[in-house]
KOLMINU-170140 format. One record per residue (C-alpha): x, y, z; residue number from 1. Coordinates in steps of 0.02 Angstrom, whole numbers. Layout:
<atoms>
+--------+--------+--------+-----+
:   east :  north :     up : num :
+--------+--------+--------+-----+
:      X :      Y :      Z : NUM :
...
+--------+--------+--------+-----+
</atoms>
This chain:
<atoms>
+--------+--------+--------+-----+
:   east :  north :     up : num :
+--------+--------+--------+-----+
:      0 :      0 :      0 :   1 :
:     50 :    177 :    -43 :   2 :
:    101 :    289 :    105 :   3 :
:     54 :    471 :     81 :   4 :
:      2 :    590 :    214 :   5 :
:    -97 :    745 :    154 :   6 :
:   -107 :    898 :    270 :   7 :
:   -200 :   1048 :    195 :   8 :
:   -148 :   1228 :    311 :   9 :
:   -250 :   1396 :    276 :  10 :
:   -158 :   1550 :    283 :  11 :
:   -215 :   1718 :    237 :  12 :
:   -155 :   1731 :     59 :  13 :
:   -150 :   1527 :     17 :  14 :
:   -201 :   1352 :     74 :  15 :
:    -29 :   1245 :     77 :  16 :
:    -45 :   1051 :     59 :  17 :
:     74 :    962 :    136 :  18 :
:     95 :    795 :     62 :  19 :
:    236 :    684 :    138 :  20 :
:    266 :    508 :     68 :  21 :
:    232 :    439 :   -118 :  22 :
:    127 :    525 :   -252 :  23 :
:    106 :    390 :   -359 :  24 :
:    -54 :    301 :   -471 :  25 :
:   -117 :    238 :   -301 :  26 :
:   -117 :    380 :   -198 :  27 :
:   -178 :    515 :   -337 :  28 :
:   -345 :    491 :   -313 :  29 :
:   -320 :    565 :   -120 :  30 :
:   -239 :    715 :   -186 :  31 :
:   -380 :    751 :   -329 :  32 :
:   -509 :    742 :   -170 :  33 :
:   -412 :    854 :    -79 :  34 :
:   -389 :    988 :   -216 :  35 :
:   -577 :    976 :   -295 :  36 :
:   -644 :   1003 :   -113 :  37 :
:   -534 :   1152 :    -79 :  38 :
:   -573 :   1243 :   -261 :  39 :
:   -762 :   1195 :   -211 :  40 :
:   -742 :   1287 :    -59 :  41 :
:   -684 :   1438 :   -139 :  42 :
:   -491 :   1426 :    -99 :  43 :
:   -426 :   1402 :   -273 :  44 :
:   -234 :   1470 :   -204 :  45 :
:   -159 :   1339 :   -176 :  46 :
:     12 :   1282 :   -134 :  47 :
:     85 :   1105 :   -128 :  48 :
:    229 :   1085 :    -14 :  49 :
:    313 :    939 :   -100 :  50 :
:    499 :    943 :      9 :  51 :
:    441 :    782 :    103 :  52 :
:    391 :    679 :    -34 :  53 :
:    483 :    529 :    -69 :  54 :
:    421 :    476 :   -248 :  55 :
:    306 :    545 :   -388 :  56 :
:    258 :    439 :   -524 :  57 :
:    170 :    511 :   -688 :  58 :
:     28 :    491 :   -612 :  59 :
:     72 :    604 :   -482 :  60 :
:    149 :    722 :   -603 :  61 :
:    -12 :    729 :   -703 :  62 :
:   -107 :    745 :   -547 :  63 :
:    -15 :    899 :   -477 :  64 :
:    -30 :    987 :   -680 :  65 :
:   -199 :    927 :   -688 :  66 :
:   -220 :   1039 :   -490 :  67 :
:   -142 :   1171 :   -559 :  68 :
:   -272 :   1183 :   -721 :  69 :
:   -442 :   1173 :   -607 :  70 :
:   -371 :   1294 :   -484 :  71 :
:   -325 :   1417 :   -647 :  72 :
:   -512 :   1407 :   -710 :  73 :
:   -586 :   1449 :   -530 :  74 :
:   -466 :   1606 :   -540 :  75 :
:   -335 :   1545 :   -434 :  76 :
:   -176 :   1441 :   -453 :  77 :
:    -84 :   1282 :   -393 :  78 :
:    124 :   1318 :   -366 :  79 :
:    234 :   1203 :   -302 :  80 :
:    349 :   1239 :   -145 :  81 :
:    533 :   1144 :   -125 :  82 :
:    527 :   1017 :   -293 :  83 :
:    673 :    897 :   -287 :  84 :
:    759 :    755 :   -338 :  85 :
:    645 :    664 :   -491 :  86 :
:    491 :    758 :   -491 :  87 :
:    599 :    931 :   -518 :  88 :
:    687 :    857 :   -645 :  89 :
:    518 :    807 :   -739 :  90 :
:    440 :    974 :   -713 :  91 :
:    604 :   1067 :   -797 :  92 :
:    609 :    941 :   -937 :  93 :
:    449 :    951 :   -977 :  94 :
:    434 :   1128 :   -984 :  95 :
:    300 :   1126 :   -834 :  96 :
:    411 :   1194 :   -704 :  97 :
:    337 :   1376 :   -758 :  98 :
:    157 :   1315 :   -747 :  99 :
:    163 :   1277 :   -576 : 100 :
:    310 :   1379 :   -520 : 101 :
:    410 :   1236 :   -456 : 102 :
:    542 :   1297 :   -303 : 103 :
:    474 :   1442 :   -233 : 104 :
:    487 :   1512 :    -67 : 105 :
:    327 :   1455 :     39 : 106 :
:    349 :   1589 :    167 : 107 :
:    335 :   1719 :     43 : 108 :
:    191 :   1645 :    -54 : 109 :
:    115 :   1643 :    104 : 110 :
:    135 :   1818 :    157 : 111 :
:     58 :   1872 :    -31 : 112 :
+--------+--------+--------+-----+
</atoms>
């Protein structure tokens, strides 16, 4: 089984998810939940601290781009906080690094 621990934070200017563990095919569907219900709820600002995962799959990649879309068509966004290792590597290959804004600075998104 897939171990991935979701934490969602509101602040001010942004909600931050926390997600610690593995972002992978089996775990996406937790993450989609997570998002839909926060855009539903109006908080389409959205940042996903990604420093503590371990491992993101396509799926997971496709997942996070896929946040990042719905959040844009409620008027928000979806940017990603401390990218490493594999998934920051996919992200700056694939051009998508400057759709979600991989490797910013969460405390000043957070203050914005």
């Amino acid at each position: 089984m897939t171990k991935l621990s979701i934490t969602v934070t509101d602040h001010r200017a942004c909600s931050v998810i926390t997600l610690t563990g593995e972002l992978d095919r089996f775990s996406v569907g937790r993450l989609r939940r997570v998002i839909d219900r926060m855009i539903g709820q109006g908080r389409a600002r959205i940042v996903a601290d990604v420093a503590d995962l371990t491992f993101c799959d396509s799926a997971g990649v496709w997942a996070l781009l896929e946040g990042h879309h719905r959040a844009a068509m409620a008027g928000g966004w979806l940017r990603l906080a401390y990218a490493h290792g594999t998934l920051k590597r996919i992200l700056q290959v694939s051009r998508s690094a400057g759709i979600c804004l991989a490797d910013i600075d969460l405390m000043v998104v957070m203050d914005r």
